[in-house]
C-alpha positions as CSV (number, residue, x, y, z in Angstrom):
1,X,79.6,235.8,96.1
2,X,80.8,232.2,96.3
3,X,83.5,232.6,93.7
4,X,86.5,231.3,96.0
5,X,86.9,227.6,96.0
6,X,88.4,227.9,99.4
7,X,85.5,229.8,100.9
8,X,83.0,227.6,99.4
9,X,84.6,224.5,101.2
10,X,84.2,227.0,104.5
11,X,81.0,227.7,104.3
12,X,80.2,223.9,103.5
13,X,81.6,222.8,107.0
14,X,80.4,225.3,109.2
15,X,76.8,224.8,108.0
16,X,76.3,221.2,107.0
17,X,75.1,220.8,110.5
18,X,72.0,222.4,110.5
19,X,69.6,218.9,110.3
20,X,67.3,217.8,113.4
21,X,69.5,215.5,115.4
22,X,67.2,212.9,114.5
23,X,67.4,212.6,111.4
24,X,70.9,213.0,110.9
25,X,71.1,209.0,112.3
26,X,69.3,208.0,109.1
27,X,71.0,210.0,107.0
28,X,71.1,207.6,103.8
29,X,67.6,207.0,103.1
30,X,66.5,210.4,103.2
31,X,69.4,211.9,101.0
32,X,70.0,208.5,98.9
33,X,70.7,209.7,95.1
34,X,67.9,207.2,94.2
35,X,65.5,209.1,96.1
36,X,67.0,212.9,95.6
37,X,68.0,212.8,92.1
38,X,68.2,216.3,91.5
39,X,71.6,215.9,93.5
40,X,73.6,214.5,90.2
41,X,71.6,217.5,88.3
42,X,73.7,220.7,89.8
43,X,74.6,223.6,87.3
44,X,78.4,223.6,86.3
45,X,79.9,226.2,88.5
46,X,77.2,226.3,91.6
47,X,78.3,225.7,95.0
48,X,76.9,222.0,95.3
49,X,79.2,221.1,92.3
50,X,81.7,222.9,93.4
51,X,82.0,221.7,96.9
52,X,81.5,218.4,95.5
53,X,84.4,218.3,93.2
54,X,86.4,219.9,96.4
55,X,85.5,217.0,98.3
56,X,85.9,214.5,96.0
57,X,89.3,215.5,95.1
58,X,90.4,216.1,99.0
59,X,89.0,212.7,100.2
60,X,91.3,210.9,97.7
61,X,94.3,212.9,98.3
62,X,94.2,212.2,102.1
63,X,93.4,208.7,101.7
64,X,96.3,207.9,99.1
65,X,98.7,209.7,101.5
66,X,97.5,207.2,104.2
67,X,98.3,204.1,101.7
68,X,101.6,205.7,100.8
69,X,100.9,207.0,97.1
70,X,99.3,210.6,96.6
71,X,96.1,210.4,95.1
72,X,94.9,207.0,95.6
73,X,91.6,205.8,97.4
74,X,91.2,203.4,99.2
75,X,87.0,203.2,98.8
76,X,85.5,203.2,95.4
77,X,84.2,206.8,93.7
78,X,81.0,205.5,94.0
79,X,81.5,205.3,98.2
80,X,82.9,208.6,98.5
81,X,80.1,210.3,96.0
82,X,77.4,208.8,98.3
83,X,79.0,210.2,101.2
84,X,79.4,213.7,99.7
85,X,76.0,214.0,98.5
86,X,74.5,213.5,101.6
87,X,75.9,216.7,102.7
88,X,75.1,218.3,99.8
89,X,71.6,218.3,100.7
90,X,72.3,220.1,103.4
91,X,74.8,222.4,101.8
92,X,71.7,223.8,99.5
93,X,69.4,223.9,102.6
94,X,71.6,226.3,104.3
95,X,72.9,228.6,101.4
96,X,69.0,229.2,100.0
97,X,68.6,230.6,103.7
98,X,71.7,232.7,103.3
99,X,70.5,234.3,100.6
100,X,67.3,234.9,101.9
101,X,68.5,236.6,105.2
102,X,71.2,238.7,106.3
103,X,74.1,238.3,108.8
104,X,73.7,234.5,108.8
105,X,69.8,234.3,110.1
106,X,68.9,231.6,111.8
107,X,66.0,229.2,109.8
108,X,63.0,230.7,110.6
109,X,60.4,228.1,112.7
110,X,58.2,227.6,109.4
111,X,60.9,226.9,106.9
112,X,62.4,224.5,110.0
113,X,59.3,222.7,109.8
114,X,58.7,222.4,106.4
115,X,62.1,220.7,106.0
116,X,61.3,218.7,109.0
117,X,58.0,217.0,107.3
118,X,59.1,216.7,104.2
119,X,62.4,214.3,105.2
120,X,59.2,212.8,107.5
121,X,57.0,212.2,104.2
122,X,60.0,210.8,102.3
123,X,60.5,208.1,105.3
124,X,56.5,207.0,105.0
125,X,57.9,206.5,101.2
126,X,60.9,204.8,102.1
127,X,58.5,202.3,103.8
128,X,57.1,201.2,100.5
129,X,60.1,200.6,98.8
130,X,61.3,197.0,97.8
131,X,64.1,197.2,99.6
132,X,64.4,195.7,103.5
133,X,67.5,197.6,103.8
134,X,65.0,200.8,103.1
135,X,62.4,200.2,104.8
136,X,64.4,199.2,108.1
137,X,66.1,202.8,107.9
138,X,62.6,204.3,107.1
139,X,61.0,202.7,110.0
140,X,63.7,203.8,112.4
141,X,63.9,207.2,110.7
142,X,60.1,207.4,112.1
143,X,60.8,206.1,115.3
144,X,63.5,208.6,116.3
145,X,61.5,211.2,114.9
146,X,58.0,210.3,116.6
147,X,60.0,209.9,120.3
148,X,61.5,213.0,119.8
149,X,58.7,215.7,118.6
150,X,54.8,215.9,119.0
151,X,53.5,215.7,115.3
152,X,50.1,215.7,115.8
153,X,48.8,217.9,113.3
154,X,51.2,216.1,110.1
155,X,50.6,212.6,111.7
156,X,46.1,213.3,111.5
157,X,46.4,213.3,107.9
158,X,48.3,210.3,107.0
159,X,47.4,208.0,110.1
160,X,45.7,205.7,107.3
161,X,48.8,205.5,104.4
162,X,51.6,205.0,107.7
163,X,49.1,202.1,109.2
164,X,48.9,200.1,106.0
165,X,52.5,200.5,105.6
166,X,53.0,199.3,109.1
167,X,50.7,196.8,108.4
168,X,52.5,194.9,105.5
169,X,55.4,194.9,107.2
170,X,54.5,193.2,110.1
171,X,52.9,191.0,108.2
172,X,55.3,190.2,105.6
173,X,58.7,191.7,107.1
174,X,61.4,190.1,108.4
175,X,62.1,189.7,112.1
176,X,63.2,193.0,112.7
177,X,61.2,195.1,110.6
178,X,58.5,193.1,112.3
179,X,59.7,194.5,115.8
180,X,60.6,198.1,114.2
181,X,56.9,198.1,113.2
182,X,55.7,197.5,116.1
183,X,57.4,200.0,117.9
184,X,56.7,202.8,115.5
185,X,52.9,201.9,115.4
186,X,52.8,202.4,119.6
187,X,54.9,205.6,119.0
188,X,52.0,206.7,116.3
189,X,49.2,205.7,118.9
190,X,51.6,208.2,122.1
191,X,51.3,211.0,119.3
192,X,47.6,210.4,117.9
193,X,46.4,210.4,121.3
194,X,43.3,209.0,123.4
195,X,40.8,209.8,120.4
196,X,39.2,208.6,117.7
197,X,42.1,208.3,115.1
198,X,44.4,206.3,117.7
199,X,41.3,203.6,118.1
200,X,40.6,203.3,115.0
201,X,44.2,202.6,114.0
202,X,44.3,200.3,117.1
203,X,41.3,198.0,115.9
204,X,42.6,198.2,112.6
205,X,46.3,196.6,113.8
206,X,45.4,194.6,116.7
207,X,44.2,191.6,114.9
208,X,47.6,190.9,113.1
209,X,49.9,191.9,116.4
210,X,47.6,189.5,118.3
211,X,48.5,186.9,115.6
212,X,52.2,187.2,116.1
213,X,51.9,187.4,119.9
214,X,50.6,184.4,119.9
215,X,52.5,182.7,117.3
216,X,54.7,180.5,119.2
217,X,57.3,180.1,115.7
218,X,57.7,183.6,115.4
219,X,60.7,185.6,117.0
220,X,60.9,186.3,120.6
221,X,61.7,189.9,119.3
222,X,58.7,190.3,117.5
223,X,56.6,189.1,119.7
224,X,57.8,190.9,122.6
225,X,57.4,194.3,120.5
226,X,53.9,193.2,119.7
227,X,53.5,192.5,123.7
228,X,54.2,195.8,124.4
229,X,52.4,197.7,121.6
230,X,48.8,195.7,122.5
231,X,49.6,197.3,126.2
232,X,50.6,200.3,125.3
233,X,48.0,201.1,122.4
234,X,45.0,199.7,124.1
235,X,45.9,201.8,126.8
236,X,46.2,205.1,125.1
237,X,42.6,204.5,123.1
238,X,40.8,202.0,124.8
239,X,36.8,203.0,124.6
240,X,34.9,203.3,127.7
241,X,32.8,200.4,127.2
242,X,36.0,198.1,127.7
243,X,35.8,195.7,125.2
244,X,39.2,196.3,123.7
245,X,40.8,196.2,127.4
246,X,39.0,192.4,127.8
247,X,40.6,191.2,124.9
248,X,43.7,192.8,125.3
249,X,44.3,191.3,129.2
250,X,43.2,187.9,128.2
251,X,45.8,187.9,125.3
252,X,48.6,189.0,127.2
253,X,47.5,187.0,130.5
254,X,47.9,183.7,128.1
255,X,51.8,184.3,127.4
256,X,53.1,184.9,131.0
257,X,50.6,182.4,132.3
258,X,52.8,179.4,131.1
259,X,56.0,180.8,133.5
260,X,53.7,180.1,136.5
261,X,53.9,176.6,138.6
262,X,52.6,173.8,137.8
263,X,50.0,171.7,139.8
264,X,53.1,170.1,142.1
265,X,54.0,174.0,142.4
266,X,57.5,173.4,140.6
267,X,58.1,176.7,138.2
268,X,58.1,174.9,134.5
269,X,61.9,175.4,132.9
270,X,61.7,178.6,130.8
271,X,62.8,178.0,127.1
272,X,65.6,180.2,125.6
273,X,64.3,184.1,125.7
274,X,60.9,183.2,127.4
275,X,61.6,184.9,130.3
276,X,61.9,188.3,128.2
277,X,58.9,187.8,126.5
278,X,57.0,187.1,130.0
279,X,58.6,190.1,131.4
280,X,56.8,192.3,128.5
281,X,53.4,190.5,128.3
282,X,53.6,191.0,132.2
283,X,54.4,194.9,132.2
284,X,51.4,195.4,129.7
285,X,49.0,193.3,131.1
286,X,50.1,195.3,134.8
287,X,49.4,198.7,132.4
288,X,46.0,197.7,132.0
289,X,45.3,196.5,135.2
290,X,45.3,200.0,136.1
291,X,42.3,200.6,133.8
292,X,40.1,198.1,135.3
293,X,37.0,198.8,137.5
294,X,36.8,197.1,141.0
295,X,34.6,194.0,140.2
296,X,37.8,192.9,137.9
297,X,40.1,193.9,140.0
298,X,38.7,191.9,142.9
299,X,38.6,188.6,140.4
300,X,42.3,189.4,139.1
301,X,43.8,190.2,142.6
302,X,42.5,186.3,143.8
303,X,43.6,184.5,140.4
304,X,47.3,186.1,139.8
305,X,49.0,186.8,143.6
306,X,49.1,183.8,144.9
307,X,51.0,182.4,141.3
308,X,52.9,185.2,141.0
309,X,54.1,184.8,144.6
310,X,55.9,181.9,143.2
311,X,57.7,183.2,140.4
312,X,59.9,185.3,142.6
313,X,62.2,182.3,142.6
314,X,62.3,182.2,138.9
315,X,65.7,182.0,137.5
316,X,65.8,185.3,135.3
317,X,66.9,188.5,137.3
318,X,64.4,190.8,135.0
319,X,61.5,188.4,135.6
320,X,61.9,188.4,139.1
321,X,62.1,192.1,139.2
322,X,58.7,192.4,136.6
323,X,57.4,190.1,138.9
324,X,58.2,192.1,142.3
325,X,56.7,195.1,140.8
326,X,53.6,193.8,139.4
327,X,52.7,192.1,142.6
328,X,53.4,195.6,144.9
329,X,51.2,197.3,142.3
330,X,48.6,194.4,142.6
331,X,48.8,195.2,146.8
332,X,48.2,199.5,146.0
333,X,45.1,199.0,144.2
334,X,43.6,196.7,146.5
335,X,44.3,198.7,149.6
336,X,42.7,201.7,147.2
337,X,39.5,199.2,146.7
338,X,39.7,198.0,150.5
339,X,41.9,199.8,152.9
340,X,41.8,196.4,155.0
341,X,43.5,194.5,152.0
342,X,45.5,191.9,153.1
343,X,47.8,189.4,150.8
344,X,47.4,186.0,151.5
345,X,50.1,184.6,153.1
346,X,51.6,187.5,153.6
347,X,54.4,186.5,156.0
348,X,55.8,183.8,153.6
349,X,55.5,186.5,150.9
350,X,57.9,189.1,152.9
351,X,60.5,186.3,154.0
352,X,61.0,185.9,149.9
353,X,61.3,189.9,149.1
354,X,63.6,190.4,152.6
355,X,65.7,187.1,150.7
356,X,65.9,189.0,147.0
357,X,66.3,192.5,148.5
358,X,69.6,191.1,150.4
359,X,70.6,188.4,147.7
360,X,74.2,188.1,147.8
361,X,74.7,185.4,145.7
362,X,78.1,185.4,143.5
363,X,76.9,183.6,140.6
364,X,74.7,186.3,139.8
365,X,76.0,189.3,138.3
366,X,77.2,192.1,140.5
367,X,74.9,194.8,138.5
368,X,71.6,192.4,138.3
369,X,72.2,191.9,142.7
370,X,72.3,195.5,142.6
371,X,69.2,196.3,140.8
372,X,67.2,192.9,142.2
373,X,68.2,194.6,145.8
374,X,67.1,197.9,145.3
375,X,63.7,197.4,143.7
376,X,62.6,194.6,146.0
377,X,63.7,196.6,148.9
378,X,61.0,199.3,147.5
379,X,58.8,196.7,147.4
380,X,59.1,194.9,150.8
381,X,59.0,198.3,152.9
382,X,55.6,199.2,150.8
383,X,54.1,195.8,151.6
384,X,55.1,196.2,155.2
385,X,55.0,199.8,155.6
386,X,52.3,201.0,153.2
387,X,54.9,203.4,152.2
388,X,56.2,204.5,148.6
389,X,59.3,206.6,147.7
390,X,58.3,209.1,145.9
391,X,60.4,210.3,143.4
392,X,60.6,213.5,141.5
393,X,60.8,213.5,137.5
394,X,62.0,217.2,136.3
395,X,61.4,218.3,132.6
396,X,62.0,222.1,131.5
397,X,60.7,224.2,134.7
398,X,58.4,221.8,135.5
399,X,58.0,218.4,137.4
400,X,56.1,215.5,137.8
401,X,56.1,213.1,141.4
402,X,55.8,209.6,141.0
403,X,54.4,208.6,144.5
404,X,52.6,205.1,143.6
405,X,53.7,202.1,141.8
406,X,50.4,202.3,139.4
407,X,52.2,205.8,138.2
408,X,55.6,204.5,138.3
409,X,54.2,201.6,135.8
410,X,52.0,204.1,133.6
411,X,55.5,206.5,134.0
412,X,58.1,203.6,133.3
413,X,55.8,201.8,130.1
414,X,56.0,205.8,128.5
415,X,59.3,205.7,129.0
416,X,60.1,202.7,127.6
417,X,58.3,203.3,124.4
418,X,59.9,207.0,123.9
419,X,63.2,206.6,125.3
420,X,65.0,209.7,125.9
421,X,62.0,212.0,124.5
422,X,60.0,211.3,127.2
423,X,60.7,214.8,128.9
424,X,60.4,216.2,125.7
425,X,56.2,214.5,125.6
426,X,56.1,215.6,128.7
427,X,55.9,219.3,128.3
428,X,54.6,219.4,125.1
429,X,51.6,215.8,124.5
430,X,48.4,217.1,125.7
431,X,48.1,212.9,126.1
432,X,50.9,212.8,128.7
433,X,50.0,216.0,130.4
434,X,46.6,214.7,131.3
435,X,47.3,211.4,132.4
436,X,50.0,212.6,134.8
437,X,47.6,215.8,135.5
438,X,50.1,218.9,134.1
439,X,47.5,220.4,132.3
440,X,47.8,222.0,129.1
441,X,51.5,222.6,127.6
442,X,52.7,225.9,129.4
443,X,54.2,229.0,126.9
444,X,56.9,230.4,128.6
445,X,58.8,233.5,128.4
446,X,62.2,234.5,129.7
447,X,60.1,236.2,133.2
448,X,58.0,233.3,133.7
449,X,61.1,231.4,133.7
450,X,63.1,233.1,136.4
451,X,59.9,232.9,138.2
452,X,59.9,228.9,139.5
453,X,57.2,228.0,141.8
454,X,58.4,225.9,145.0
455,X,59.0,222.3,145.0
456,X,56.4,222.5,148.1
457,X,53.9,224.4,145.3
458,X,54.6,221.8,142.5
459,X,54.3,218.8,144.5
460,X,50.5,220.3,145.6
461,X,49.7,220.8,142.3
462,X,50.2,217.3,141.1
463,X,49.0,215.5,144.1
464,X,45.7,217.7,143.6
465,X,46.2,217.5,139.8
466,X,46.1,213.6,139.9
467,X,43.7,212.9,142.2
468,X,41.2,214.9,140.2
469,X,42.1,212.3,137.4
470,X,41.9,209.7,139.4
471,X,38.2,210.5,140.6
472,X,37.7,210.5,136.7
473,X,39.1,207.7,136.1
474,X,37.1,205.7,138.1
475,X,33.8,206.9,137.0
476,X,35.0,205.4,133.5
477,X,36.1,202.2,136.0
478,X,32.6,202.5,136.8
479,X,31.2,202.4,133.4
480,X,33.3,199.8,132.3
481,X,32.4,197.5,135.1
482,X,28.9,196.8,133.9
483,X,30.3,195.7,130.7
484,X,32.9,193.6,132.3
């Protein structure tokens, strides 16, 4: 059947395609001949040796006419074998389907996924391995994949072996595989859920990214990833009781706590990349806030607006707009706990948003005056007005309305985190779908599809959707309170 050299080279090219996009970015360490060795161990004569010696041969030729003299390389065998092989892989995944099926078949779901976990299982190795180098592609190998795809089910049974792994390297990895870890161990908590496994990976993680948080020597990087996974996690899996979200706001309260003024009310000088770490420790902290019952909220309104009043005129564009948003958010849930909520000061407060929402100073950077003008626009017309722009979030047939800052922080920290595959998490976490009230993950057919329910209809359903939520919500607020 493949008897033709020529052909052989065909049917390499048109099918060496057929990995998940995700894992095509981290192509080495999954298809590395250290790791696959049954690569160098083809049968003379089968189609990976074949196309192999096809490449081989081709790639010189084309590079030695580029340099002048047919048949000389320019990279070493060794370069252009490691860069064959990789395809290989997926040369022999495609043909064993060929000759399974007929007509050129697509991979059936099952084998799909089968492929899928095992390049997943052979990244969890990869995080073991001696190697940096290897374990930075593993890590990021995971993080595409869990942002990408629910893996629920395969993640259940090796939550334990992928948190030690995590584990030593954030305790014993470089800079960046200390941030990559983090990362990848809030992307496990999105995908384990709000249950049992995701707390007890939590409690079993959060002493050691509390440690680097608060490590002022370590990287900015690192601790800014560990910022954001102590938000993020805690949120997902916090227990009722509220210990966990104690801890986890006093923590992150102590980092941005050193931008605010001094006793003379001058802003301290920010060192070189504190600003980005406030920024994060601020968006988490904000994420929690929204978890809190009213007796806290009361006692956290009083303590933060006033300071954080004065760190609109900080010096970094992101801060200020962190800053803006937090303290808007800060103003919706106190009107929700007393509809008379007023901020202190309040006129002083809007003469500094109507300043940043029409800042037009040139030393600034034309895009960070465009984005500082927009949000704090947003943000002076909701503190005047009591009105938010809603805004409509569309994923597969369906949508979600963010029409509050507290969702547009619990929308923008999941985005964040996943990137791109948010939409994807969207329709198909059950996590996601009950904190923005979609219910359970619809099954569509091609009818159902044609068959889209108004905008009018969808917006209903959430409103009513979230509400519910919210009423539940606060009867865990409620429980949590007497704790707190």
């Amino acid at each position: 059947m493949f008897s033709s050299p020529s052909w052989s080279l065909l049917h390499f090219f048109i099918h060496s395609q057929s990995r998940p996009s995700f894992l095509l970015q981290s192509t080495p360490p999954l298809f590395h001949p250290s790791i696959h060795p049954s690569v160098h161990t083809s049968s003379p004569g089968s189609l990976r040796q074949e196309v192999l010696q096809l490449q081989l041969s081709s790639k010189a030729s084309l590079k030695g006419m580029r340099n002048g003299v047919k048949g000389e390389s320019g990279a070493s065998d060794d370069e252009l074998t490691s860069d064959v092989l990789s395809h290989c892989s997926s040369v022999s995944e495609s043909t064993s389907v060929l000759e399974d099926g007929t007509g050129g078949e697509q991979v059936d779901e099952q084998t799909a996924q089968e492929e899928t976990e095992d390049k997943l299982k052979q990244c969890i190795d990869n995080l073991m391995d001696k190697s940096t180098k290897t374990r930075l592609a593993g890590l990021e190998s995971l993080r595409l994949a869990f942002s990408s795809r629910v893996l629920y089910d395969f993640l259940t049974e090796r939550r334990l072996t992928i948190s030690d792994c995590l584990e030593r390297s954030l305790k014993k990895g470089s800079v960046e595989e200390q941030a990559a870890a983090a990362t990848v161990f809030t992307l496990l908590c999105i995908q384990l859920g709000g249950g049992d496994e995701a707390e007890e990976g939590f409690k079993m993680l959060r002493p050691i990214l509390t440690a680097i948080l608060m490590d002022n020597s370590a990287s900015i990087a690192a601790r800014q990833s560990c910022a954001r996974a102590l938000g993020m996690c805690c949120y997902v899996s916090t227990a009722e009781e509220g210990e966990d979200l104690i801890k986890s706001l006093a923590l992150l309260e102590s980092v941005f706590k050193s931008s605010y003024p001094n006793r003379e009310g001058t802003l301290p000088t920010p060192k070189p990349g504190s600003p980005g770490l406030h920024s994060a420790a601020l968006q988490a902290w904000s994420l929690l806030v929204t978890l809190c019952p009213a007796s806290k909220l009361t006692v956290l309104l009083d303590l933060h607006l006033p300071k954080l009043q004065a760190c609109l005129q900080s010096s970094d564009v992101n801060y200020r707009i962190a800053v803006g948003e937090t303290i808007a958010l800060l103003v919706e849930l106190g009107r929700d706990i007393d509809e008379e909520f007023e901020v202190e000061d309040s006129e002083s407060l809007c003469e500094c948003l109507k300043s940043l929402a029409t800042d037009g100073n040139k030393h600034r950077a034309k895009n960070d005056r465009r984005k500082q003008r927009s949000i704090f626009r947003e943000v002076l017309h909701y503190i005047e007005n009591d009105d938010f722009s809603e805004e409509r979030i569309r994923f597969g047939v369906e949508s979600v309305y963010i029409d509050s800052w507290m969702r547009r922080r619990i929308y923008d920290a999941f985005k964040e985190i996943l990137e791109s595959g948010v939409s994807h998490h969207l329709q198909f976490n059950p996590l996601l779908r009950d904190i923005f009230g979609l219910g359970p993950p619809l099954i569509l057919d091609a009818t159902v599809k044609g068959n889209k329910i108004s905008r009018f209809e969808k917006h209903l359903f959430n409103s009513a959707a979230f509400k519910a939520r919210t009423k539940q919500r606060n009867k865990v607020r409620d429980k949590r309170a007497d704790v707190m």
